[in-house]
Backbone of each chain as ProteinMPNN parsed JSONL, in Angstrom:
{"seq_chain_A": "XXXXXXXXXXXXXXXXXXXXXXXXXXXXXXXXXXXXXXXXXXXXXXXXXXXXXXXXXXXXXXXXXXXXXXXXXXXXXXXXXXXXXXXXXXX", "coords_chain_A": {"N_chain_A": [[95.347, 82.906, 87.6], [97.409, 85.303, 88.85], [99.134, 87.001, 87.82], [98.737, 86.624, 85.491], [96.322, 88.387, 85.515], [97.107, 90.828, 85.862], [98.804, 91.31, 83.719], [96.656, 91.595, 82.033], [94.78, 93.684, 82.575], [96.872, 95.581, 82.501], [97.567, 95.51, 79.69], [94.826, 96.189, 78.817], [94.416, 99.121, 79.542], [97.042, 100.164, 79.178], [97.96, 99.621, 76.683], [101.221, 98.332, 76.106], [103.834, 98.19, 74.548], [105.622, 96.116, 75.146], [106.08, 93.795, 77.77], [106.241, 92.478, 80.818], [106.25, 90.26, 83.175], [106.769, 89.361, 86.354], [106.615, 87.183, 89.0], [107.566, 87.619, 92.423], [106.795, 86.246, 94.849], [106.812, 83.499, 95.91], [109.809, 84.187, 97.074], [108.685, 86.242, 99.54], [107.404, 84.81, 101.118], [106.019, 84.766, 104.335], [106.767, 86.548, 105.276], [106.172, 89.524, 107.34], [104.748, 91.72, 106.017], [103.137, 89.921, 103.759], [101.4, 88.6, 105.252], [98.872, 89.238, 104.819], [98.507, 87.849, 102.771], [99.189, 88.946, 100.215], [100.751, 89.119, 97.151], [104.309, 89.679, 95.969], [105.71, 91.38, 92.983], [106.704, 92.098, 90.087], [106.621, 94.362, 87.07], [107.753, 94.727, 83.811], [107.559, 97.347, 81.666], [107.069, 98.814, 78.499], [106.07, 101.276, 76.997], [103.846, 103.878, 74.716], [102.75, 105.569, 76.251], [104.059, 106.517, 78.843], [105.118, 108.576, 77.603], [107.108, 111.26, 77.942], [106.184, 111.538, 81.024], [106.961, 112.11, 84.234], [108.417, 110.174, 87.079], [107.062, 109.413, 88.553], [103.972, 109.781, 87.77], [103.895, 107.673, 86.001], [104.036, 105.476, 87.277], [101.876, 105.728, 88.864], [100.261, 105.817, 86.731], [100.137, 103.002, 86.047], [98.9, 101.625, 88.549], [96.503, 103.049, 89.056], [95.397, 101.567, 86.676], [95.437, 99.053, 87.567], [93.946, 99.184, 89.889], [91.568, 97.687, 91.995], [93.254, 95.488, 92.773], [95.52, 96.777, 93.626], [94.728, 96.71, 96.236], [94.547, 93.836, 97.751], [95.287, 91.933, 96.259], [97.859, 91.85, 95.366], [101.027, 93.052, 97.11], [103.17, 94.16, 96.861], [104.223, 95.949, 94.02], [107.211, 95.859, 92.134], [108.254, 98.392, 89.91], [109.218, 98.612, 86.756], [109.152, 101.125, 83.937], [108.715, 101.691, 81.031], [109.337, 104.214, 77.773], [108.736, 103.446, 74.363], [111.013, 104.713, 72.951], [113.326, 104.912, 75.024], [113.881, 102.245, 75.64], [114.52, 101.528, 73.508], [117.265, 102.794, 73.21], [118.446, 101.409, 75.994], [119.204, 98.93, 74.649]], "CA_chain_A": [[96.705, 83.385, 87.894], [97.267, 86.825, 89.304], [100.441, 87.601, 86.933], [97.855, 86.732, 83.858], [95.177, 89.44, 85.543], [97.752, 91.991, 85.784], [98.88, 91.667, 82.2], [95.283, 92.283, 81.37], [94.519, 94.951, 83.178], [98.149, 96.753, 81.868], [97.393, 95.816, 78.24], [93.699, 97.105, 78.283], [94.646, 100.216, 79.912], [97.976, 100.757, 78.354], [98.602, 98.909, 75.244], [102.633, 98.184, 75.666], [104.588, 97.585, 72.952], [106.562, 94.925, 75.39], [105.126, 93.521, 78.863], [107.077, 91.272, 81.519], [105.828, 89.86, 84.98], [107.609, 88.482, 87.485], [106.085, 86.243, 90.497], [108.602, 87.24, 93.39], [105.962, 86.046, 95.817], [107.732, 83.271, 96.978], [110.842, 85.282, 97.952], [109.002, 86.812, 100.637], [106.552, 84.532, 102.45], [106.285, 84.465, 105.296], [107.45, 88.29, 105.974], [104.766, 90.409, 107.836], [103.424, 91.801, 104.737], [103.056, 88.836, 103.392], [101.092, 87.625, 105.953], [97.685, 89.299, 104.472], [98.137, 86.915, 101.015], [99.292, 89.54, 99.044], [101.974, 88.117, 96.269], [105.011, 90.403, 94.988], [105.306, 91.042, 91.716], [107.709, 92.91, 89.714], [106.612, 94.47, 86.104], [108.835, 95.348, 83.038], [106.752, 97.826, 80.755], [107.154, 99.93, 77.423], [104.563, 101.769, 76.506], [103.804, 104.825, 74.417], [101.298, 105.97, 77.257], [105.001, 106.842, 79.211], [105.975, 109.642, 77.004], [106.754, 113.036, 78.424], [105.947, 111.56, 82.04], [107.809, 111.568, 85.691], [108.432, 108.12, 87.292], [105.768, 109.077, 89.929], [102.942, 109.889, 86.651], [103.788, 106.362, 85.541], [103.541, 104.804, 88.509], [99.96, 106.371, 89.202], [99.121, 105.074, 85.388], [99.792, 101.645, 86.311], [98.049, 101.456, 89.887], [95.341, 102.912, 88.268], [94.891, 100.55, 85.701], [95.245, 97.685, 88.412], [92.956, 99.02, 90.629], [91.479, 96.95, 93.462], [94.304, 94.668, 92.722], [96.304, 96.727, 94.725], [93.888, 95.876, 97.827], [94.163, 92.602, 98.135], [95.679, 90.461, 95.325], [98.989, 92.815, 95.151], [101.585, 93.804, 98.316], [104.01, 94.84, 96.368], [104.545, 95.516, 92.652], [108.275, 96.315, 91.404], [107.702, 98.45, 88.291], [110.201, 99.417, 85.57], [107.959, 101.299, 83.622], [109.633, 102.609, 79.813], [108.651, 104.641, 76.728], [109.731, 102.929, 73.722], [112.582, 105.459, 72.717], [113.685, 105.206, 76.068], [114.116, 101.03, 75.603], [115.661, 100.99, 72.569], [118.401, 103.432, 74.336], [118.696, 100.349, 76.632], [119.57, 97.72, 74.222]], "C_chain_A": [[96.733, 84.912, 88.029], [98.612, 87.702, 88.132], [99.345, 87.894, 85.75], [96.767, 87.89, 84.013], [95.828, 90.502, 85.181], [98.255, 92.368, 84.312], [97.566, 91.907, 81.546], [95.098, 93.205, 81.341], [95.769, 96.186, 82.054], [97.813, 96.48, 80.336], [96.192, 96.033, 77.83], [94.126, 98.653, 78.433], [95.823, 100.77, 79.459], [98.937, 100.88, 76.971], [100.241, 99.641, 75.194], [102.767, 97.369, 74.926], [104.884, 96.186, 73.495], [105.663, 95.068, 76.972], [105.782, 92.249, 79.214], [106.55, 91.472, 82.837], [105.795, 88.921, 85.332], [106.927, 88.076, 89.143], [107.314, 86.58, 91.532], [107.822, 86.932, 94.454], [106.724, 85.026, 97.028], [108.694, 83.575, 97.471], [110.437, 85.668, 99.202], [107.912, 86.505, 101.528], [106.882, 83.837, 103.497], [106.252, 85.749, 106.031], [106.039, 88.951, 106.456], [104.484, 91.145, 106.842], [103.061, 90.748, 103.79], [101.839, 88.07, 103.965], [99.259, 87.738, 105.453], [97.172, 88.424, 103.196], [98.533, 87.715, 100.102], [100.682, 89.127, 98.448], [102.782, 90.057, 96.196], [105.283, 90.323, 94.192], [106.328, 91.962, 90.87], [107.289, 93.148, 87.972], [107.751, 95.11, 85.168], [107.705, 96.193, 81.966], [106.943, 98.907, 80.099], [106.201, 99.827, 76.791], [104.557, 103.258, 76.062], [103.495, 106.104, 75.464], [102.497, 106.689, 78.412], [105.785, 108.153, 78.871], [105.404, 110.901, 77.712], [106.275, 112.951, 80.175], [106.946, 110.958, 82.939], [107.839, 110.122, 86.186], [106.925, 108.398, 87.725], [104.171, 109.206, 89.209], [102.81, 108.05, 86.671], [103.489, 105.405, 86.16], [102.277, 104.68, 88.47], [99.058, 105.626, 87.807], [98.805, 103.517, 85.791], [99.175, 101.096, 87.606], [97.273, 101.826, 89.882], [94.513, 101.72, 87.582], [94.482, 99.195, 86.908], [94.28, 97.489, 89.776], [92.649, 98.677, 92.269], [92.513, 96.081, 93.858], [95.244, 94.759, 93.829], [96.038, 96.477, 96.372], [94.423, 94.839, 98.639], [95.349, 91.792, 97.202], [97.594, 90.737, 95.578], [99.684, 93.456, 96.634], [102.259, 94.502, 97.486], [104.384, 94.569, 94.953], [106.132, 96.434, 92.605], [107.918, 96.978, 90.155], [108.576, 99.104, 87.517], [109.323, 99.856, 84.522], [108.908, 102.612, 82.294], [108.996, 102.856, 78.473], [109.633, 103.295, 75.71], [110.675, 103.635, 72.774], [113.372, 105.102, 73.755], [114.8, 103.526, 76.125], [114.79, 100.177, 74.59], [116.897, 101.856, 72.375], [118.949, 101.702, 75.073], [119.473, 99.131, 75.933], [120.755, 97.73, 73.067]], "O_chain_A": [[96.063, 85.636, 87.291], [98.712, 88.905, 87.889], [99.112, 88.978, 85.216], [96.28, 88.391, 82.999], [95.373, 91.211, 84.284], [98.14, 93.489, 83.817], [97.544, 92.464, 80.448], [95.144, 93.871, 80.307], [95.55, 97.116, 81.277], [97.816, 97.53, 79.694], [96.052, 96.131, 76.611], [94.156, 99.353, 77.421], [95.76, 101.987, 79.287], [99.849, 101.548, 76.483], [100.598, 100.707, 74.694], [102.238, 96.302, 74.615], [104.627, 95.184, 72.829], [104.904, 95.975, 77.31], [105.944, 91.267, 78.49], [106.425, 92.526, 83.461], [105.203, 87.885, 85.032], [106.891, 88.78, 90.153], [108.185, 85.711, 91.492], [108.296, 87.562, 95.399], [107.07, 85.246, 98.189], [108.692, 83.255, 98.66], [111.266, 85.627, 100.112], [107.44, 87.254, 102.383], [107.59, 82.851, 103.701], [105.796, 85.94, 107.158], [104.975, 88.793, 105.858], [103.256, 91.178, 106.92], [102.507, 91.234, 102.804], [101.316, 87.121, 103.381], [98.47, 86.803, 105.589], [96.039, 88.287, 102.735], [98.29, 87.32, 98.961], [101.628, 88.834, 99.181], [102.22, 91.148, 96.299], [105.375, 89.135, 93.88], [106.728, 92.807, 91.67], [107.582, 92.145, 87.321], [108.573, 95.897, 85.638], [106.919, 95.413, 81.429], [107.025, 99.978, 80.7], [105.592, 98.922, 76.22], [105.152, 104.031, 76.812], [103.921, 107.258, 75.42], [101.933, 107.576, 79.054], [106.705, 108.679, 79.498], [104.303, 111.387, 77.971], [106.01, 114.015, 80.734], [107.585, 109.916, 82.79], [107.311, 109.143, 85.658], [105.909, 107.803, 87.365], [103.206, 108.828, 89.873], [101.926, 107.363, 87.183], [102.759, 104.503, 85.751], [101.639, 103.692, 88.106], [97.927, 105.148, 87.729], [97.712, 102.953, 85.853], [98.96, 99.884, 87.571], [96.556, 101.283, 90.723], [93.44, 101.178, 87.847], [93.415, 98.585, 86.979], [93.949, 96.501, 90.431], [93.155, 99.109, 93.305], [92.748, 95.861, 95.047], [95.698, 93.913, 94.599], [96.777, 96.192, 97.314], [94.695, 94.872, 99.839], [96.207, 91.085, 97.731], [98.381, 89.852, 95.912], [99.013, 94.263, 97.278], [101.875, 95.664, 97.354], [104.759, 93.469, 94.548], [106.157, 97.592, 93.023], [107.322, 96.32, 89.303], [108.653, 100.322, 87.679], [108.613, 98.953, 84.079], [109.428, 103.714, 82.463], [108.248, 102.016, 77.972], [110.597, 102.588, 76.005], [111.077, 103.01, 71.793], [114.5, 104.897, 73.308], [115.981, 103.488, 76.472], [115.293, 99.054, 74.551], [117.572, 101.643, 71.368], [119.803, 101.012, 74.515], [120.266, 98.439, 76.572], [121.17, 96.67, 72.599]]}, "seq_chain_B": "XXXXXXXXXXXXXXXXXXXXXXXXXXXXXXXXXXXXXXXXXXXXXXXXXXXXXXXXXXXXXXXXXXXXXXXXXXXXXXXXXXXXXXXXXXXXXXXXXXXXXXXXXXXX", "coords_chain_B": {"N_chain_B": [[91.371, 117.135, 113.635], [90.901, 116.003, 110.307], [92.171, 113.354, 108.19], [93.01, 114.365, 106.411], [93.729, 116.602, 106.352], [95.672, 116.296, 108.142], [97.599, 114.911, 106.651], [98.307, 117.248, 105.09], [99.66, 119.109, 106.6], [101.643, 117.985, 107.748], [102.88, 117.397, 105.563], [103.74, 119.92, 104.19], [104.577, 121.262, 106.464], [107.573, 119.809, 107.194], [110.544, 119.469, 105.424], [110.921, 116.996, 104.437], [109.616, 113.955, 104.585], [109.041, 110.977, 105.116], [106.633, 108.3, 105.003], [105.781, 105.248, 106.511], [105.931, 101.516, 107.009], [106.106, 100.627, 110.198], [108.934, 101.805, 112.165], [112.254, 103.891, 111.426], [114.281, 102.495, 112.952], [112.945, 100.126, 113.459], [111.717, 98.916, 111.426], [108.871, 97.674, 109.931], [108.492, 96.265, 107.475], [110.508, 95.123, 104.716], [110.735, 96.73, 102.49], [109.922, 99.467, 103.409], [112.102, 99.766, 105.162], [113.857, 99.657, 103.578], [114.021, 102.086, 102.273], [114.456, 103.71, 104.571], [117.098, 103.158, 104.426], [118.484, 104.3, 102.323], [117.749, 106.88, 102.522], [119.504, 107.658, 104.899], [121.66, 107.213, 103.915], [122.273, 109.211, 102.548], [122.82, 110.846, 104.417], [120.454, 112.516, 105.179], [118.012, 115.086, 107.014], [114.907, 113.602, 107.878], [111.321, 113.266, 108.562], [109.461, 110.917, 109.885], [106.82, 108.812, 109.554], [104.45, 106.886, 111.019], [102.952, 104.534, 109.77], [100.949, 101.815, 110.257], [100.309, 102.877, 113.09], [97.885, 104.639, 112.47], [95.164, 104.216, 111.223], [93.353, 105.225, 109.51], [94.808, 107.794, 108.661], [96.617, 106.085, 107.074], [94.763, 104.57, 104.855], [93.48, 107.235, 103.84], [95.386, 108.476, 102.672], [96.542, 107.076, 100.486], [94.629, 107.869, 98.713], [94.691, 110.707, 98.594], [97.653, 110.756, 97.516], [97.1, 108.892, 94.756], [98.074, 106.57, 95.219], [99.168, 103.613, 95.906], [100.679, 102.353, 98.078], [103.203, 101.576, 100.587], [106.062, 102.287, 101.384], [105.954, 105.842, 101.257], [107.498, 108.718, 99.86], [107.766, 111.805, 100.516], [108.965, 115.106, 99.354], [109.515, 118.467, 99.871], [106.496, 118.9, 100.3], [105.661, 117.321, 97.483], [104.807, 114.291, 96.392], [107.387, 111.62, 96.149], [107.72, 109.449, 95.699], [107.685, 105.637, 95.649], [109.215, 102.616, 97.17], [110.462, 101.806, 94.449], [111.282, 104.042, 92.715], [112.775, 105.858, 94.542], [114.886, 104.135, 95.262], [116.272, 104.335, 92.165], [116.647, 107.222, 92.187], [118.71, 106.976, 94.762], [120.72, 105.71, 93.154], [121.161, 106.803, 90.835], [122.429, 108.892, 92.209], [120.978, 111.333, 92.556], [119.007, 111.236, 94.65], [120.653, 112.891, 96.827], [120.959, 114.752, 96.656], [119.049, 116.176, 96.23], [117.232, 115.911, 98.885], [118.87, 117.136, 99.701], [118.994, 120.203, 98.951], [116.167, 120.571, 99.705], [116.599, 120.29, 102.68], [118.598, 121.785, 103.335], [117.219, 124.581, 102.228], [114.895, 124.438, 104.451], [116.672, 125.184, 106.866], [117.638, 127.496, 106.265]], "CA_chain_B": [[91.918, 117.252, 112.686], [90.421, 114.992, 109.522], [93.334, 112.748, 108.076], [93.637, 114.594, 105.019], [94.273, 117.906, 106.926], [96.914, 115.915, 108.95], [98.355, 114.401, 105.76], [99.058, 118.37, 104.513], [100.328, 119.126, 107.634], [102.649, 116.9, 107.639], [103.722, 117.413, 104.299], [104.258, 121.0, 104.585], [105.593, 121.355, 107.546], [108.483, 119.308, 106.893], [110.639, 119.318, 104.185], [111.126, 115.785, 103.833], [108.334, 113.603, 105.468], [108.77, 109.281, 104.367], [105.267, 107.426, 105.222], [106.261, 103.647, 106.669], [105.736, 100.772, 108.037], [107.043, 101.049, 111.455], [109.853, 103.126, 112.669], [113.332, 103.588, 111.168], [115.042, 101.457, 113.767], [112.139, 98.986, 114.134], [110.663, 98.777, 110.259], [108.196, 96.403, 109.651], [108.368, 95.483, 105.968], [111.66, 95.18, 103.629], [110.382, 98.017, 101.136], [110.244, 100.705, 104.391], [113.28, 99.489, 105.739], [115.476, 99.677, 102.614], [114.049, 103.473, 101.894], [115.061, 104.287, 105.388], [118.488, 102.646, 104.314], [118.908, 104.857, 101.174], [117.51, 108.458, 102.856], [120.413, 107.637, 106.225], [123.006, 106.834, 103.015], [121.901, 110.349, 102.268], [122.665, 111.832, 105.452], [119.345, 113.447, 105.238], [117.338, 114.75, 107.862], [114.018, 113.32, 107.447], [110.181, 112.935, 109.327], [108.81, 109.429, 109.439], [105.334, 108.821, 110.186], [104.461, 105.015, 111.018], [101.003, 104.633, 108.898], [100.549, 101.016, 110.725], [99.715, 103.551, 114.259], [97.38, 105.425, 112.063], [94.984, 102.973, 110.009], [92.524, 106.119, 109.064], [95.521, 108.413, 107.697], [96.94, 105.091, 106.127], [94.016, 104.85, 103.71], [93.434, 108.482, 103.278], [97.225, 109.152, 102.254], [96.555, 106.44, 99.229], [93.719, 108.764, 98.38], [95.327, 111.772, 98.029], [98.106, 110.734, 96.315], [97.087, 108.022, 93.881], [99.433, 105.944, 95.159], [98.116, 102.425, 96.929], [101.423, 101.172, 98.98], [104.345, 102.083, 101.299], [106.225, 103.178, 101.672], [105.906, 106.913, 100.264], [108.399, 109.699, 100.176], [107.373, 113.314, 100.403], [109.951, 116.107, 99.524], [108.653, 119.859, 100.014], [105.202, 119.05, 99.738], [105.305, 116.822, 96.322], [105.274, 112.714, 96.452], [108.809, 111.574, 95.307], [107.195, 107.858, 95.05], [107.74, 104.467, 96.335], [110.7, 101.996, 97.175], [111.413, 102.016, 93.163], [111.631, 105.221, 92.817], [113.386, 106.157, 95.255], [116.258, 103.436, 95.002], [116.443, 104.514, 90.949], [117.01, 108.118, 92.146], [119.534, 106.997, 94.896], [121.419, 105.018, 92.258], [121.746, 107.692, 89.87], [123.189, 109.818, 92.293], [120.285, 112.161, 92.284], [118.394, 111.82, 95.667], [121.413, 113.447, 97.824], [121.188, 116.284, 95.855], [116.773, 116.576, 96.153], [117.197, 115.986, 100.074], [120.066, 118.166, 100.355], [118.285, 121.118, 98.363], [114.886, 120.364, 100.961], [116.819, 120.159, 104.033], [119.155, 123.34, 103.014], [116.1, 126.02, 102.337], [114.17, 124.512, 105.739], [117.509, 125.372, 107.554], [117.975, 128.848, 105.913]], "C_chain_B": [[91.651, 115.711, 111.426], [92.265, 114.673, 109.332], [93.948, 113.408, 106.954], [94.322, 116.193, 105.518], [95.937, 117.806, 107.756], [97.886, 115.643, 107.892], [99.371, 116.213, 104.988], [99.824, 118.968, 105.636], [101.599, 118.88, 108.142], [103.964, 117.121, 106.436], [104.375, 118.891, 103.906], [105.079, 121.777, 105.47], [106.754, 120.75, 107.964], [108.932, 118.611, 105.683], [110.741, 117.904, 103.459], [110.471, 114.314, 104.44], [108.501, 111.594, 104.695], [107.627, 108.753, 105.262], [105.645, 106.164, 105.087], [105.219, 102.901, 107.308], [106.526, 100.469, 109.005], [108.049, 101.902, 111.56], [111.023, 102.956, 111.999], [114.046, 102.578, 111.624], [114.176, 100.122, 113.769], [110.769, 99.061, 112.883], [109.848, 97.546, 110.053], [107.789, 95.616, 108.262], [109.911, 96.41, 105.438], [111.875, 96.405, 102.951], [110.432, 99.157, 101.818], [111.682, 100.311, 104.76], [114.59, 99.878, 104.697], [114.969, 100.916, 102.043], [114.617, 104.205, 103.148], [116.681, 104.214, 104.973], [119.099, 103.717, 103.184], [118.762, 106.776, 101.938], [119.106, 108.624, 103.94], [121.578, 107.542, 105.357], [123.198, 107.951, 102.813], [122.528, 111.565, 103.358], [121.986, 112.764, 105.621], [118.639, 113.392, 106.226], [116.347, 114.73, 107.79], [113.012, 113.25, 108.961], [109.728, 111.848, 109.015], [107.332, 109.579, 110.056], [105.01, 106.958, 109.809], [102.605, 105.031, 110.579], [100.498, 103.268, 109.516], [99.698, 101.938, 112.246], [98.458, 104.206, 113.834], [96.165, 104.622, 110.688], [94.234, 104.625, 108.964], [93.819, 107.089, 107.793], [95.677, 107.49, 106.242], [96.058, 105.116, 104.897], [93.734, 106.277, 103.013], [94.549, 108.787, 102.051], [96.957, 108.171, 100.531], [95.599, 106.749, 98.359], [94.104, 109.773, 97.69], [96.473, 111.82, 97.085], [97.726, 109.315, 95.079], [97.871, 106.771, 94.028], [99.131, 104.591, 96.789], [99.043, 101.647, 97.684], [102.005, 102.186, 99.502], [105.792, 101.507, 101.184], [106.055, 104.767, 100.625], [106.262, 107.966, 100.866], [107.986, 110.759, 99.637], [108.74, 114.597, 99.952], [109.264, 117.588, 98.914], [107.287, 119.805, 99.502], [104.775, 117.662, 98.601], [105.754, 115.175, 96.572], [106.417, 112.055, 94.972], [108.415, 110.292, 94.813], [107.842, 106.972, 96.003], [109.149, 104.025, 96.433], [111.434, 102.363, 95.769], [112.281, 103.124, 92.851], [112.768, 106.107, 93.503], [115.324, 105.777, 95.574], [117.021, 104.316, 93.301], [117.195, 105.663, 91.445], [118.654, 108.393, 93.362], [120.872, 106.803, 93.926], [122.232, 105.831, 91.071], [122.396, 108.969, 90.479], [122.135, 111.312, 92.61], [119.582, 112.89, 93.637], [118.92, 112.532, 96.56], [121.093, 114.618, 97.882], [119.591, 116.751, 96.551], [116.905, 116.61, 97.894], [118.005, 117.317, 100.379], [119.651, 119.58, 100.505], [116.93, 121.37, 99.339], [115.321, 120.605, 102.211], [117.856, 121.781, 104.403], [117.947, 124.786, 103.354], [115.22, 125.498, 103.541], [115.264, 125.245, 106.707], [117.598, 127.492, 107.464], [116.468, 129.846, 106.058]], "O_chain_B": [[92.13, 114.601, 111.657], [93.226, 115.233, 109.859], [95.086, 113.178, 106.544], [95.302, 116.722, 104.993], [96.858, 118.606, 107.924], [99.025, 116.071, 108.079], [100.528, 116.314, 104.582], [100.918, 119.375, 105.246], [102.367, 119.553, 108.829], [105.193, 117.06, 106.405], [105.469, 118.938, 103.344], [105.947, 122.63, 105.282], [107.121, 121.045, 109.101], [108.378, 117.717, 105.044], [110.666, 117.705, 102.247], [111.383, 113.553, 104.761], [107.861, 111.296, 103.686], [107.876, 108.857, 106.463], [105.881, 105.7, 103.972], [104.174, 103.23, 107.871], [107.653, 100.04, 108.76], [107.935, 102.918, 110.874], [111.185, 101.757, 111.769], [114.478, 101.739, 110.834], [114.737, 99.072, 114.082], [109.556, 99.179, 113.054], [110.383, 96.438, 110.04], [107.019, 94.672, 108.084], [110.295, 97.569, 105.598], [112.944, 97.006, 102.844], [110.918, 100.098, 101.191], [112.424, 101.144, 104.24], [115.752, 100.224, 104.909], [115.544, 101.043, 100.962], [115.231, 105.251, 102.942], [117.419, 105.172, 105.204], [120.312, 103.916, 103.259], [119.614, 107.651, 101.789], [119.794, 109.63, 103.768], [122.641, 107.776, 105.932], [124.405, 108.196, 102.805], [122.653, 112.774, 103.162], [122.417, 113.817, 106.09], [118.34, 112.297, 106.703], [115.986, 115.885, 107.561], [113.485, 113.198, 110.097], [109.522, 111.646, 107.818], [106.931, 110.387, 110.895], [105.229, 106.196, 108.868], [101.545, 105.441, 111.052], [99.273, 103.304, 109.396], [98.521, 101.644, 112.454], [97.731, 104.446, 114.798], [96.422, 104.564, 109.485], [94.685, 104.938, 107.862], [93.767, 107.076, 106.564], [95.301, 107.696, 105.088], [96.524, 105.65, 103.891], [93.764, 106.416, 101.79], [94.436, 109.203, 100.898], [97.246, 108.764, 99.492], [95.521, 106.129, 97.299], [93.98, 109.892, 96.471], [96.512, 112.571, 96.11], [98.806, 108.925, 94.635], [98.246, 106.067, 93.09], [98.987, 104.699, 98.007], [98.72, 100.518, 98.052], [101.744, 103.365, 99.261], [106.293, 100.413, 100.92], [106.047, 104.71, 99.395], [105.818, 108.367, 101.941], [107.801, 110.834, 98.423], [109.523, 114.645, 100.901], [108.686, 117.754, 97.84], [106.891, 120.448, 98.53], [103.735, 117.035, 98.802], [106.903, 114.876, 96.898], [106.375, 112.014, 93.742], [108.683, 109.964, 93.657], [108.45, 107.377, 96.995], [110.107, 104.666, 96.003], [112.514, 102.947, 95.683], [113.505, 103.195, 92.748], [113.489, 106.92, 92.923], [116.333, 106.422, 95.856], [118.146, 104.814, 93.339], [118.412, 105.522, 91.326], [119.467, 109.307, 93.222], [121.844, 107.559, 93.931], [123.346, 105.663, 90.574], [122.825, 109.901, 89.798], [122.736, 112.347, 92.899], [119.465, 114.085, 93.908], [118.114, 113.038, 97.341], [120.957, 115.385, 98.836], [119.36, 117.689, 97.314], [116.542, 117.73, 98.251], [117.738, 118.25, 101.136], [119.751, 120.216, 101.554], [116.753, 122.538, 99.687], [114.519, 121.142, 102.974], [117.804, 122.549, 105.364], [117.875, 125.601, 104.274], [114.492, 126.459, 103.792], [114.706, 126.034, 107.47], [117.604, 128.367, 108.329], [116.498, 131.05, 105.806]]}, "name": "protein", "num_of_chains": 2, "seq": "XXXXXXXXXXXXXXXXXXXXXXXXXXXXXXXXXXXXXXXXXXXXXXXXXXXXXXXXXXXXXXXXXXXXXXXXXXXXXXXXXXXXXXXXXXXXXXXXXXXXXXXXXXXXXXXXXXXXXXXXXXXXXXXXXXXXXXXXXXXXXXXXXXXXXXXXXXXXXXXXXXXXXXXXXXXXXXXXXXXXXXXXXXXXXXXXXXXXXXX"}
């Protein structure tokens, strides 16, 4: 399962506190990016590893971590990407 | 001109530069299409560059910035980030302002 790689990958490389991922793959096949196999995917993630950084840092941490992923396995990841001060603000 | 020379080029020479798939009018994926939709909400005047015409830049550009999809929004030089990004900062009201500020000091 490609959801279960990606939570790997994000909890070797970033040990979050909390960690959610979402399959929107079928939503959008069919669509010309779609058409190479790559799934969409949408993460929820609080993580210490967030503190003190821009969206576009956090971003870069987690497309890092995932690698080749984004090649091939990955068209498009959604990523909400939160410290945990930031998430217990939220709730 | 290598791709990475074109990519600064690009990014310098206009203050506000979005990297798609296909053209504003004639986008070829959802995620370009609905950043064109948010910059035009903006009434900002922006440079597109269609990275499907360009496979060589295309990979380069995910080189230089760290950053392995598209669409990706440039403002004076510095990558503003992807669809998320971008929506988040419409949403809060924020990106009018960051275009406005880019498209202001190119004018002046």
């Amino acid at each position: 399962m490609i959801t279960e790689q990606i939570k790997k990958l994000l909890n070797e490389a970033l040990n979050p506190e909390q960690i959610e991922i979402i399959d929107n793959s079928a939503a959008h096949a069919g669509h010309a990016g779609a058409r190479s196999g790559g799934g969409h995917y949408h993460v929820t993630i609080v993580a210490d590893a967030f503190e003190g950084k821009s969206l576009v840092q956090r971003h870069q941490l987690i497309y890092k971590a995932l690698g080749d992923m984004m090649k091939q396995q990955i068209h498009a990841l959604g990523i909400n990407a939160i410290t945990p001060t930031e998430y217990s603000k939220e709730l | 001109m290598d791709a990475i020379t074109r990519i600064k080029d690009l990014i310098e020479n206009n203050p506000v530069v979005l990297f798609m798939k296909g053209s504003p009018d004639f986008p070829q994926c959802g995620f370009s299409g609905q950043a064109v939709q948010w910059l035009r909400a903006c009434k900002a005047d922006f440079k597109y560059f269609n990275i499907l015409e360009d496979p060589e830049l295309r990979e380069a550009l995910k080189q230089y910035s760290n950053w392995p999809t598209y669409p990706q929004l440039y403002i004076d030089g510095e990558l503003v980030g992807g669809c998320d990004i971008i929506g988040n900062l419409y949403n809060d009201g924020i990106l009018a302002d960051m275009l406005a500020a880019a498209n202001g000091k190119a004018r002046a």
